[in-house]
N, C-alpha and C positions, 0 to 999 in steps of 0.2 A: 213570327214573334221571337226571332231568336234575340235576345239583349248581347252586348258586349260588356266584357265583365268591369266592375267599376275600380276604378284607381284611388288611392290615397292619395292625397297631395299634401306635403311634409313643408317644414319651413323651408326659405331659399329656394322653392320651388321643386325641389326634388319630390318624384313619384314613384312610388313605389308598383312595381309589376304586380299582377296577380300571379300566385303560386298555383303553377299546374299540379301539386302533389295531391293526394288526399289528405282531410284531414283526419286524425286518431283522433279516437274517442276519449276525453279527459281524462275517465277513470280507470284507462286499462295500463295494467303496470308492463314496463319495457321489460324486455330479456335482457336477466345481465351478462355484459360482456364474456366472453370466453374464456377461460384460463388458461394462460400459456404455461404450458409443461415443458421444462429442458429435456430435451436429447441426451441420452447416456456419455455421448461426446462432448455436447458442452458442460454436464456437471464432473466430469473428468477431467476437463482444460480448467474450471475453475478450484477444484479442488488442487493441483499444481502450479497455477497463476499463485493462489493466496495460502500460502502453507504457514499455519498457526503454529505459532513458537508456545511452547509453555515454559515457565520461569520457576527454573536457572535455568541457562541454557548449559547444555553439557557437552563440550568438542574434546575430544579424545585426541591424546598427540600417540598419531603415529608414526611417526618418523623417528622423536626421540624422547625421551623423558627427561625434564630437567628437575632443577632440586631448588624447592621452594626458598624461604629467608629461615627456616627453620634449620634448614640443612635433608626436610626429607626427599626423594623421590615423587616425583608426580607425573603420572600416565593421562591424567585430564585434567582441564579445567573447569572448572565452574562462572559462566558469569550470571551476576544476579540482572537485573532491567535496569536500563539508564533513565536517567532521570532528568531535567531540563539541568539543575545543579551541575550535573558533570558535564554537559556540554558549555555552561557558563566558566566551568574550572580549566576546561582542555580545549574547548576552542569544539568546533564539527567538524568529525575528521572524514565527512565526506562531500560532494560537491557533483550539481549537475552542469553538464557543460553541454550548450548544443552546438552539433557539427553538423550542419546543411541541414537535412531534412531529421538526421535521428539525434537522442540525448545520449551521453556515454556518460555512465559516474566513476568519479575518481577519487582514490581512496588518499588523504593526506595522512601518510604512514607518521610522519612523530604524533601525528595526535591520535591518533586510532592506538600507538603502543601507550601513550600515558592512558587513555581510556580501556585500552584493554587491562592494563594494570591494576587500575582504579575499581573495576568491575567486577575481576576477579579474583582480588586481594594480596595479589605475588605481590613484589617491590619491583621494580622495573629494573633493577640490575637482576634480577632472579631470569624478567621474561627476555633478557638479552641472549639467554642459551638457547632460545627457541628456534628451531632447526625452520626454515624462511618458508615452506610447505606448508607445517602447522600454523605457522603465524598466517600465513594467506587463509589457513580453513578456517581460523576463529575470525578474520578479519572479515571474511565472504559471508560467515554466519551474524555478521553485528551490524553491517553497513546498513542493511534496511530497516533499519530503526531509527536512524540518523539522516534517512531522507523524506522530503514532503511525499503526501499523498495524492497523488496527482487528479485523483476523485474531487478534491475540498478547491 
């Protein structure tokens, strides 16, 4: 008396197999999934992948101190956060570009100095003494604010 298990038969003809699994019992609750815990190594890589700016940003000129529209001395600057406005006023001064397989970004230096100006309240004949060292470090510290997120 062994029977052969029975088939559905579905529209179009299609039939569906019998499921060698067993079935679970309706009311017994699943285990929930596992929780993945990061490795001391990867919460290390993402704490340096994503490093959180707090505002103003403060870049210190080391190389040389120039003298504000005031006439005073200044050893740092301050910028406050940009705003979509000043990208609409100065243009993006930065830009992804792909070559083969990787992206390079590139900094467009007139617009990054009216932005930088604008940011940090010098007049832009003031940031013209800025010794081209400092200008790269405030430039390095602003550019990624200025590019998409490649997550979105």
């Amino acid at each position: 008396m062994n029977e052969a298990p029975k088939r559905t038969q579905f529209k179009e003809g299609f039939v569906e197999e019998p499921s060698t699994k067993p079935e679970q019992p309706k009311n017994t609750p699943s285990a929930p999934p596992p929780e993945m815990i990061a490795s001391p190594a990867e919460e290390e890589e993402a704490k340096v992948a994503a490093p959180e700016e707090v505002w103003p940003i403060v870049v210190p000129l080391r190389h040389k101190p120039i003298r504000n529209d005031k006439g005073e001395l200044v050893h740092e600057l301050i910028f406050r956060e940009p705003r979509g406005g000043d990208i609409n006023r100065y243009g993006n001064p930065t830009r992804l570009i792909t070559e083969g397989e990787g992206l390079s970004i590139v900094i467009d230096e007139r617009k990054m100095h009216y932005l930088m100006a604008a940011l940090c309240g010098i007049m832009v004949p003031m940031l013209d003494q800025l010794d081209p060292r400092d200008w790269n470090n405030c430039a390095y510290r602003l550019r990624g604010f200025f590019l998409p997120d490649l997550g979105a």
